[in-house]
N, CA, C and O atoms as a printed pandas DataFrame, in Angstrom:
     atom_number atom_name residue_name chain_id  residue_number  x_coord  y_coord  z_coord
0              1         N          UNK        A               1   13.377   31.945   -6.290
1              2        CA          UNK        A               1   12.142   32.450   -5.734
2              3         C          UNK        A               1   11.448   31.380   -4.885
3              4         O          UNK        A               1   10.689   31.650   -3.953
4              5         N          UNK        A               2   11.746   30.236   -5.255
5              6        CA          UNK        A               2   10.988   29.245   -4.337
6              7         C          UNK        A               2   11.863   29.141   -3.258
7              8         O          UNK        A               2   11.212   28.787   -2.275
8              9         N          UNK        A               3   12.843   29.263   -3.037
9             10        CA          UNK        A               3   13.692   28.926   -2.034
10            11         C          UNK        A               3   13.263   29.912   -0.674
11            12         O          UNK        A               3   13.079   29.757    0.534
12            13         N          UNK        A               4   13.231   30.969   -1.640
13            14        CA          UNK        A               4   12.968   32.250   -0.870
14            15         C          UNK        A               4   11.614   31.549    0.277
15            16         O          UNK        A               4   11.645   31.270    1.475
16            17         N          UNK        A               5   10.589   31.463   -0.693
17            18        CA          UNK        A               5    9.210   30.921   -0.136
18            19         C          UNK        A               5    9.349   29.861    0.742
19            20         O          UNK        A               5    8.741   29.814    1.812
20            21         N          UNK        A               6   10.138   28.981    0.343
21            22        CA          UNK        A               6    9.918   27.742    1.767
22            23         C          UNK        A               6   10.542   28.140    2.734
23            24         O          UNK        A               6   10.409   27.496    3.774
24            25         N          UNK        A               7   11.588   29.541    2.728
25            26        CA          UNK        A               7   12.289   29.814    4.050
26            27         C          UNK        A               7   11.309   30.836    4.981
27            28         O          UNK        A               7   11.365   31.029    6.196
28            29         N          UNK        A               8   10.549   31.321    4.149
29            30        CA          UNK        A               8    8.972   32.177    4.899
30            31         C          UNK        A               8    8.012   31.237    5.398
31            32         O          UNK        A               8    7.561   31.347    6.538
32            33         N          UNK        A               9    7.745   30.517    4.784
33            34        CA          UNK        A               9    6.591   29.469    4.733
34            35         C          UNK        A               9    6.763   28.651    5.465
35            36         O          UNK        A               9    7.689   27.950    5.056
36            37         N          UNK        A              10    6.271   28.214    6.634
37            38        CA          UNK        A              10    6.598   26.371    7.255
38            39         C          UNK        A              10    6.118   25.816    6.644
39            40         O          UNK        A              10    5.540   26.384    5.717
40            41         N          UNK        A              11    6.036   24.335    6.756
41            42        CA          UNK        A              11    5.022   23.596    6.520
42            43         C          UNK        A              11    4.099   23.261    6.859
43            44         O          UNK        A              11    4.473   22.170    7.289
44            45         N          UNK        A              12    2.494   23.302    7.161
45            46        CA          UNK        A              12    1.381   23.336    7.736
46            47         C          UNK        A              12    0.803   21.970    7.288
47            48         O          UNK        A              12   -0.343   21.745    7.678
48            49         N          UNK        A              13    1.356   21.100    6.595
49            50        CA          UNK        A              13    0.223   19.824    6.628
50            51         C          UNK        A              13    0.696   19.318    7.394
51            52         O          UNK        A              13    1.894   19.300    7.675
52            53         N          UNK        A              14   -0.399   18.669    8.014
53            54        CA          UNK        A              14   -0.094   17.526    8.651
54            55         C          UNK        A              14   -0.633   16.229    8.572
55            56         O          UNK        A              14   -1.833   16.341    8.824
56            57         N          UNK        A              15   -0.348   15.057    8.347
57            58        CA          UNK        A              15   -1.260   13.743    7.980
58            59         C          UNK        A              15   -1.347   13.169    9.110
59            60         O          UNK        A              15   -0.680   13.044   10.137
60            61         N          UNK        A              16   -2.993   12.628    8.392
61            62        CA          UNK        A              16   -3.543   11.960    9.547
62            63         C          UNK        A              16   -3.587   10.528    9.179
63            64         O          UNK        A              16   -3.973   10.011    8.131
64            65         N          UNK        A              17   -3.046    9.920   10.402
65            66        CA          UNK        A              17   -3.046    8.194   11.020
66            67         C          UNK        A              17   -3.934    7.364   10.230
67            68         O          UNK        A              17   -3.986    6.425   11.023
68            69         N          UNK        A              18   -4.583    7.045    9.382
69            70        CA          UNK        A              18   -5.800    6.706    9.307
70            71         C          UNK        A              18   -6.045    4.840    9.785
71            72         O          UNK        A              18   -6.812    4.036    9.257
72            73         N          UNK        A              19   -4.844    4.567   11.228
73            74        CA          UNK        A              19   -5.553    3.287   11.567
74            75         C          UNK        A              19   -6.855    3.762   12.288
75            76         O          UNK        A              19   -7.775    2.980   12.044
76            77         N          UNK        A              20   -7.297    5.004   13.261
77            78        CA          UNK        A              20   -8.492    4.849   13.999
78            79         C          UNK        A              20   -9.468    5.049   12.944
79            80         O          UNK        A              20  -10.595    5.097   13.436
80            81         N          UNK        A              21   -9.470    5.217   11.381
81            82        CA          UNK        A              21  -10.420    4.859   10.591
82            83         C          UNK        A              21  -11.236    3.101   10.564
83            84         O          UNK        A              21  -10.795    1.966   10.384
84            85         N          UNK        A              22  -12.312    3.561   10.789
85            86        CA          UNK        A              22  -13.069    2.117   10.485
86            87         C          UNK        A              22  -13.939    2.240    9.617
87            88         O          UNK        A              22  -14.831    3.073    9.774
88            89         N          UNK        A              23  -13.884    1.406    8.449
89            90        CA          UNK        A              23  -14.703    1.180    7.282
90            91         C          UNK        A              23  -16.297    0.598    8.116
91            92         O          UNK        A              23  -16.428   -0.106    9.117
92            93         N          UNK        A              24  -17.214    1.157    7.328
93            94        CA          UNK        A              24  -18.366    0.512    7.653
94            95         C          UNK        A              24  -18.996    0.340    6.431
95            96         O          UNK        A              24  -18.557    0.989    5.482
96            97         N          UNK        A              25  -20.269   -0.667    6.206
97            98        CA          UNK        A              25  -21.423   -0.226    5.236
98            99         C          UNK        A              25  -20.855   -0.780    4.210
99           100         O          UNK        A              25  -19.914   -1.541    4.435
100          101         N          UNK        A              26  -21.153   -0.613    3.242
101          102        CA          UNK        A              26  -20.521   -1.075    1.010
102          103         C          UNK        A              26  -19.171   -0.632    1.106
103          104         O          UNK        A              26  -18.486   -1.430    0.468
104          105         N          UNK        A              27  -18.433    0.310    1.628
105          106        CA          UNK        A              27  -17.067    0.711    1.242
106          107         C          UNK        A              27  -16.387   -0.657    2.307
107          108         O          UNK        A              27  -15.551   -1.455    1.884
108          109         N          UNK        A              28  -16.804   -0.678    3.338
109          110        CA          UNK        A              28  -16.146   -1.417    4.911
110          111         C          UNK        A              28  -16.037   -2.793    4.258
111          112         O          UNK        A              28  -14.937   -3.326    4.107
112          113         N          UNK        A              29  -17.647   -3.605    3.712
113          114        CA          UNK        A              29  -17.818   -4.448    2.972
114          115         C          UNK        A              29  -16.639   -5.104    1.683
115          116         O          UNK        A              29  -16.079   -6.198    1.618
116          117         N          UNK        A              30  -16.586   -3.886    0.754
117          118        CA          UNK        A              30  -15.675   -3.891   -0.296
118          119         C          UNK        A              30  -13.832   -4.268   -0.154
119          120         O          UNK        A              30  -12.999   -5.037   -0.633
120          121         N          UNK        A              31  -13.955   -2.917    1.040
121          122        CA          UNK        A              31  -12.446   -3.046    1.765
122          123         C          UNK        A              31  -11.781   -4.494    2.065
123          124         O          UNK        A              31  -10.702   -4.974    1.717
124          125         N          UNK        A              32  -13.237   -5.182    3.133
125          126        CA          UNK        A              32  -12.729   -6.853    3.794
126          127         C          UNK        A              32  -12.780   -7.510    2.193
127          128         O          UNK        A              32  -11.697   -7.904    1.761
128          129         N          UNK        A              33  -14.015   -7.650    1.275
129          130        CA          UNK        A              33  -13.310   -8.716    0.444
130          131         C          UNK        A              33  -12.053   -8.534   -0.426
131          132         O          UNK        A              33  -11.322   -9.460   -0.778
132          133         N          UNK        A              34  -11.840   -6.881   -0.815
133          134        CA          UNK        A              34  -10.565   -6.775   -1.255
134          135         C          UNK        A              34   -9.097   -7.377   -0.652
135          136         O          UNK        A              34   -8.047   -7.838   -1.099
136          137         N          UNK        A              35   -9.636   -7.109    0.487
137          138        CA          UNK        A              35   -8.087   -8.276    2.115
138          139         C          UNK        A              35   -8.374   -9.391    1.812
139          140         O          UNK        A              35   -7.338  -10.052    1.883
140          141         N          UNK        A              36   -9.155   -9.972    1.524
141          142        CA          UNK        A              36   -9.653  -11.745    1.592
142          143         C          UNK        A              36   -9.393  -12.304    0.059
143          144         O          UNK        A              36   -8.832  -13.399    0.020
144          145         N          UNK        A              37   -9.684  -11.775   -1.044
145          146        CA          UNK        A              37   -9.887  -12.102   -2.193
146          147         C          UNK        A              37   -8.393  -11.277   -2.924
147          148         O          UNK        A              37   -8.035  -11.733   -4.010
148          149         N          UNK        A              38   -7.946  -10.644   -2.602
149          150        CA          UNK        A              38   -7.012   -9.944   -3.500
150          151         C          UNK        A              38   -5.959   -9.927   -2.679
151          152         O          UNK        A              38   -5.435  -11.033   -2.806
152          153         N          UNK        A              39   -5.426   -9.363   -1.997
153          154        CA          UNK        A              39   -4.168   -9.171   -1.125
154          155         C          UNK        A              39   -3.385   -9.800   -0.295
155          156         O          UNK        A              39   -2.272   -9.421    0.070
156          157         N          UNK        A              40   -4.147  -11.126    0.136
157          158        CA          UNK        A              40   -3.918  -11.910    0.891
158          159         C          UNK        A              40   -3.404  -12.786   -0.139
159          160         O          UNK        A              40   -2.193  -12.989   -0.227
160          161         N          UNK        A              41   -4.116  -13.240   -0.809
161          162        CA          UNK        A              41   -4.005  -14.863   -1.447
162          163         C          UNK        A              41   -2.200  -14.367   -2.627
163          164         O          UNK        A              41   -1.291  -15.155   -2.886
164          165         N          UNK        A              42   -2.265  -13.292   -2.937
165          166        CA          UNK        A              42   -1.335  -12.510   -3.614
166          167         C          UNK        A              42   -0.342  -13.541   -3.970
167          168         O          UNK        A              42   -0.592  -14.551   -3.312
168          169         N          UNK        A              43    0.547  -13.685   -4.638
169          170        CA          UNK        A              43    1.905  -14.815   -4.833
170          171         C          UNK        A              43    2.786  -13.571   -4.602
171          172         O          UNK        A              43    3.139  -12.902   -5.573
172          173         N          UNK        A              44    3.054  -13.328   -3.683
173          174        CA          UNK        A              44    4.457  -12.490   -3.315
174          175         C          UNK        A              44    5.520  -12.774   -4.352
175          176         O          UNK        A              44    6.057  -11.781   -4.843
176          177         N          UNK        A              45    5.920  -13.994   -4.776
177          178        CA          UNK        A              45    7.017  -14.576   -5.730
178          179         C          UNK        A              45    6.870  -13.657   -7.004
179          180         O          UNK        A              45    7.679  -12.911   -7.556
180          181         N          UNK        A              46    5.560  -13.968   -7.278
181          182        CA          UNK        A              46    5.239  -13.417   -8.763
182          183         C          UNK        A              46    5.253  -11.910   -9.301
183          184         O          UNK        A              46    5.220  -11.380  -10.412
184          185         N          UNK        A              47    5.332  -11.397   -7.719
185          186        CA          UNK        A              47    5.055   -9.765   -7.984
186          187         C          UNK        A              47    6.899   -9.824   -7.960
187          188         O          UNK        A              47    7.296   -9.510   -9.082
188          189         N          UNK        A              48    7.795  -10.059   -7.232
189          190        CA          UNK        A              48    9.076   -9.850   -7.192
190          191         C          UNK        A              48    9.487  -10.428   -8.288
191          192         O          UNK        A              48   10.563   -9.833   -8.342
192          193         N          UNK        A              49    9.502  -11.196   -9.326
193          194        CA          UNK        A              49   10.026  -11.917   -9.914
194          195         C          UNK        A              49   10.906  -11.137  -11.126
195          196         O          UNK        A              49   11.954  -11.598  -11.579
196          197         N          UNK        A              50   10.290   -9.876  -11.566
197          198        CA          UNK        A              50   11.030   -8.590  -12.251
198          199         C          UNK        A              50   11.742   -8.218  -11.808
199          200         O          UNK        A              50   12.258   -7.235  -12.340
200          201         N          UNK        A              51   12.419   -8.823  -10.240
201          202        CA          UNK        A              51   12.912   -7.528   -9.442
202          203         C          UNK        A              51   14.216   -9.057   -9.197
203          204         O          UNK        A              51   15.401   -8.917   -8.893
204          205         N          UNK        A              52   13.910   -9.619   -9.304
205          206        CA          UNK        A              52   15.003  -10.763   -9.260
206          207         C          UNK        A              52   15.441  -11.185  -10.579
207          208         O          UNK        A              52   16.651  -11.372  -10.708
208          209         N          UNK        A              53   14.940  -11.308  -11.246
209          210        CA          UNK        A              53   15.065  -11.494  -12.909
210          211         C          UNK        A              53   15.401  -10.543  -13.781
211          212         O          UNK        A              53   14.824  -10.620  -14.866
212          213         N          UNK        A              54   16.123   -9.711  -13.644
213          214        CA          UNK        A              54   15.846   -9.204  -14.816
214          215         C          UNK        A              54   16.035   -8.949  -16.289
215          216         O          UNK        A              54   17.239   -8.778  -16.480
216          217         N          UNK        A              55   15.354   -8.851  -17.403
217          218        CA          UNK        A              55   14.424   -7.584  -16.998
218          219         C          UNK        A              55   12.936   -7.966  -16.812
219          220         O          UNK        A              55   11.951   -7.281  -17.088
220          221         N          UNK        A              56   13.002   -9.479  -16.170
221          222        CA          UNK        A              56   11.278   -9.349  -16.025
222          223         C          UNK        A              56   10.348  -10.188  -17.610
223          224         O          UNK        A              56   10.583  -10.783  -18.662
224          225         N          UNK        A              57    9.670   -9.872  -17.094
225          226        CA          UNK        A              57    8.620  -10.633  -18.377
226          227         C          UNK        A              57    8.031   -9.493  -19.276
227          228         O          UNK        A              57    7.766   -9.435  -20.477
228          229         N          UNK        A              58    7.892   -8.303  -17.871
229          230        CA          UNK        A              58    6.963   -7.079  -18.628
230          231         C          UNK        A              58    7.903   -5.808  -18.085
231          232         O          UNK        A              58    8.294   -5.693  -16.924
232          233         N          UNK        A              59    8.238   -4.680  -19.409
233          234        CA          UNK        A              59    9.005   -4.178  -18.673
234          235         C          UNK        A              59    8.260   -2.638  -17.416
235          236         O          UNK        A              59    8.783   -1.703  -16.809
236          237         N          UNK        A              60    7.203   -3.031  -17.536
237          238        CA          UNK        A              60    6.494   -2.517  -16.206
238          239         C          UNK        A              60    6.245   -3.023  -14.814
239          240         O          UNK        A              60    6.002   -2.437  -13.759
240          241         N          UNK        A              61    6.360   -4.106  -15.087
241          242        CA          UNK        A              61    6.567   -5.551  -13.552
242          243         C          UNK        A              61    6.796   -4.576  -12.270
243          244         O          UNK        A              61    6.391   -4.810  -11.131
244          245         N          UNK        A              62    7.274   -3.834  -12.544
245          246        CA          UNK        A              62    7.833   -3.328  -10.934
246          247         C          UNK        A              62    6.243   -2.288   -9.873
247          248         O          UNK        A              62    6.039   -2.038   -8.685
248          249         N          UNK        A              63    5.459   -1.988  -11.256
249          250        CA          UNK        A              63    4.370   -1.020  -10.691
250          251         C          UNK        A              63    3.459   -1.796  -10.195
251          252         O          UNK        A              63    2.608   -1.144   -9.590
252          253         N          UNK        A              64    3.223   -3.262  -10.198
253          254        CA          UNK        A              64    2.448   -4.097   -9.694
254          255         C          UNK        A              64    2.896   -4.243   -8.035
255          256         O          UNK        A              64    2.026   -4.329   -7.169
256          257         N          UNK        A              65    4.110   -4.257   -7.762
257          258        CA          UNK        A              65    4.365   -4.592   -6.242
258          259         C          UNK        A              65    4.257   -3.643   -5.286
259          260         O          UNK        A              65    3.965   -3.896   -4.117
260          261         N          UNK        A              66    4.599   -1.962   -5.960
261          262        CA          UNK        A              66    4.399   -1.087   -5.845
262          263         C          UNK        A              66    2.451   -0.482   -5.141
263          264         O          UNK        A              66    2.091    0.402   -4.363
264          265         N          UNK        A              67    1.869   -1.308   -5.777
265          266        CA          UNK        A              67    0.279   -0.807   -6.077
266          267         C          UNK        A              67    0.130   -1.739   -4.843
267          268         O          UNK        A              67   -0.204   -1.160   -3.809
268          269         N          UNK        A              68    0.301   -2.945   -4.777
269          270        CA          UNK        A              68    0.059   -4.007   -4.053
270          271         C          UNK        A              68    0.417   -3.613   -2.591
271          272         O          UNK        A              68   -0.282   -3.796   -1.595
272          273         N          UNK        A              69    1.364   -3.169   -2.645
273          274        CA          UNK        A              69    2.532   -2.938   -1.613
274          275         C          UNK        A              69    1.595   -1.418   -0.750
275          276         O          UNK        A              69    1.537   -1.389    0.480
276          277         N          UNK        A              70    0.928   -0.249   -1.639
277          278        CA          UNK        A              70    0.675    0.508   -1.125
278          279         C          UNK        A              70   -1.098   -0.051   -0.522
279          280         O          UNK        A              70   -1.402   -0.089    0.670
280          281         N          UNK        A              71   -1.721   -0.298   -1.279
281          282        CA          UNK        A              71   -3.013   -1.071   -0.738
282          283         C          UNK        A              71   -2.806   -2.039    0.149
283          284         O          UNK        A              71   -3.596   -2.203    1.078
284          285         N          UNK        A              72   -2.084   -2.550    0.039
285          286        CA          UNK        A              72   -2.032   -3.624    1.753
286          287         C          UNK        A              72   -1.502   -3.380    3.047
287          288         O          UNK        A              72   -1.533   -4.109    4.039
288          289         N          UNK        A              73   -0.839   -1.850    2.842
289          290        CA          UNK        A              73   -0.527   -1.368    3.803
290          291         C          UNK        A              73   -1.688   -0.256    4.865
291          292         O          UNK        A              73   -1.850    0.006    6.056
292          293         N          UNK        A              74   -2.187    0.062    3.744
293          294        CA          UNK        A              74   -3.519    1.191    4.198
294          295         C          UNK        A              74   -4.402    0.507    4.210
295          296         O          UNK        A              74   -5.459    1.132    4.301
296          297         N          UNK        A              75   -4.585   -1.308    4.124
297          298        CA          UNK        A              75   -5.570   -1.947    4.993
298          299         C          UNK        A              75   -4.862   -2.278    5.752
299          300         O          UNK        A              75   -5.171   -1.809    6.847
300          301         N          UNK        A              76   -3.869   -2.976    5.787
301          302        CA          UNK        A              76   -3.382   -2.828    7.208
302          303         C          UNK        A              76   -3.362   -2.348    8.189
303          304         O          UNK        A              76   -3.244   -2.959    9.251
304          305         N          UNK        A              77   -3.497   -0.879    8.040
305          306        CA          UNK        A              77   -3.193    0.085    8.942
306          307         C          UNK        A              77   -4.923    0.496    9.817
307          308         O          UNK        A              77   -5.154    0.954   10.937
308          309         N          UNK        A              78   -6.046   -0.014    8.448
309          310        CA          UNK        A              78   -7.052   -0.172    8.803
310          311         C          UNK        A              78   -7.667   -1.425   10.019
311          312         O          UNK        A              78   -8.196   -1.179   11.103
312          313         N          UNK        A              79   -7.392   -2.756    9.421
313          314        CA          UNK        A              79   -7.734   -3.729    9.955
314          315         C          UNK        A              79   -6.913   -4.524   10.876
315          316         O          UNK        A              79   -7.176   -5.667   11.252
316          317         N          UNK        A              80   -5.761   -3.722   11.249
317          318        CA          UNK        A              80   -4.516   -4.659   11.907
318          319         C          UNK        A              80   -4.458   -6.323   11.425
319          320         O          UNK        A              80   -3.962   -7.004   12.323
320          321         N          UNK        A              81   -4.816   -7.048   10.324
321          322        CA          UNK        A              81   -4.688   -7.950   10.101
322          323         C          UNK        A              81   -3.489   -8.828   10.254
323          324         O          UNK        A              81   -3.054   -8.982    9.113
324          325         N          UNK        A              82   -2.932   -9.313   10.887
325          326        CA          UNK        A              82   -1.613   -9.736   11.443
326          327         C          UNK        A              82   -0.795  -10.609   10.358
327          328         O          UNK        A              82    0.339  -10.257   10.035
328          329         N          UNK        A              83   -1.575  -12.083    9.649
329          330        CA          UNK        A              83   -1.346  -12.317    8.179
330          331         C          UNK        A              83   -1.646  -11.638    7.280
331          332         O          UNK        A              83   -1.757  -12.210    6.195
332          333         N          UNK        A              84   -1.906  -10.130    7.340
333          334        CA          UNK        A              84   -1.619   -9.496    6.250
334          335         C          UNK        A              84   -0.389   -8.341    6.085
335          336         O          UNK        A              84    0.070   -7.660    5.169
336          337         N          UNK        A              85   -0.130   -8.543    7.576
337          338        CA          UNK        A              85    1.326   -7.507    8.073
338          339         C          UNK        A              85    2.645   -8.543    7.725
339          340         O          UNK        A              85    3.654   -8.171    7.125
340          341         N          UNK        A              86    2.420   -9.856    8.212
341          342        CA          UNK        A              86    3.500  -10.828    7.981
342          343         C          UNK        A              86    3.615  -10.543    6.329
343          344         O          UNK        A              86    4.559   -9.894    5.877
344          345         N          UNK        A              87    2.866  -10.934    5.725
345          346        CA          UNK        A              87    2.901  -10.679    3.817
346          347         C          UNK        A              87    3.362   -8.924    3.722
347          348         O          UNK        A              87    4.303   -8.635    2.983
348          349         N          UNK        A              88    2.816   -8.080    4.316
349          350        CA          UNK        A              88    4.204   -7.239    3.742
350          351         C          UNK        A              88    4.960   -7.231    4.321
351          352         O          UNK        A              88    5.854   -6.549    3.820
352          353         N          UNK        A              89    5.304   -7.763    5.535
353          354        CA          UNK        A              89    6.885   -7.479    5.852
354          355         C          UNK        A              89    7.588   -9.061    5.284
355          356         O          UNK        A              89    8.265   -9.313    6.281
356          357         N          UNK        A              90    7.778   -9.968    4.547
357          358        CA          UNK        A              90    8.165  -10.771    3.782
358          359         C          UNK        A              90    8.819  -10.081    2.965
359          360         O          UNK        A              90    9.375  -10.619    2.008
C-alpha cells in the first residue's frame, strides 16, 4: 500500500539553503559564541579517537562527532567561516 502511494504522490518538499539566513539579536549573539567557544577550539583528535581505536573509551563516542559534525556545518553554512570549513573538512 505504500508503494502504491509514493507512485501517486511526488514529492513536494523542498529544503531551503539556509546560508542566506543571518542570525541577528540573542540567537545571532549565541550562534557567534557557540563558533568561538565550542566548535572551533574542538580537538578533532578526541572526537575521532573511537573511530580509530576501537572500541573507544565510551561505547557511544561516535554520537559526539556526529552532533559536532552536524552543528558546525549549519554554522558554517551560516557564517562562511573559512577556519571553521577547514575543521570540517579535516
Amino acid at each position: 500500500m505504500i508503494e502504491e502511494y509514493k507512485r501517486q504522490k511526488a514529492d513536494m518538499t523542498q529544503w531551503m539553503n539556509p546560508s542566506p539566513v543571518k542570525l541577528g539579536g540573542l540567537l545571532g549573539y549565541r550562534s557567534q559564541i557557540n563558533e568561538q567557544n565550542r566548535l572551533l577550539p574542538m580537538n578533532e583528535d578526541a572526537l575521532l579517537s573511537g573511530f580509530r581505536n576501537r572500541p573507544g573509551v565510551q561505547a557511544w563516542i561516535g554520537e559526539h562527532v556526529g552532533k559536532w559534525l552536524h552543528a558546525a556545518v549549519l554554522t558554517w553554512q551560516n557564517t562562511g567561516n573559512p577556519e571553521l570549513r577547514a575543521k570540517i573538512d579535516r
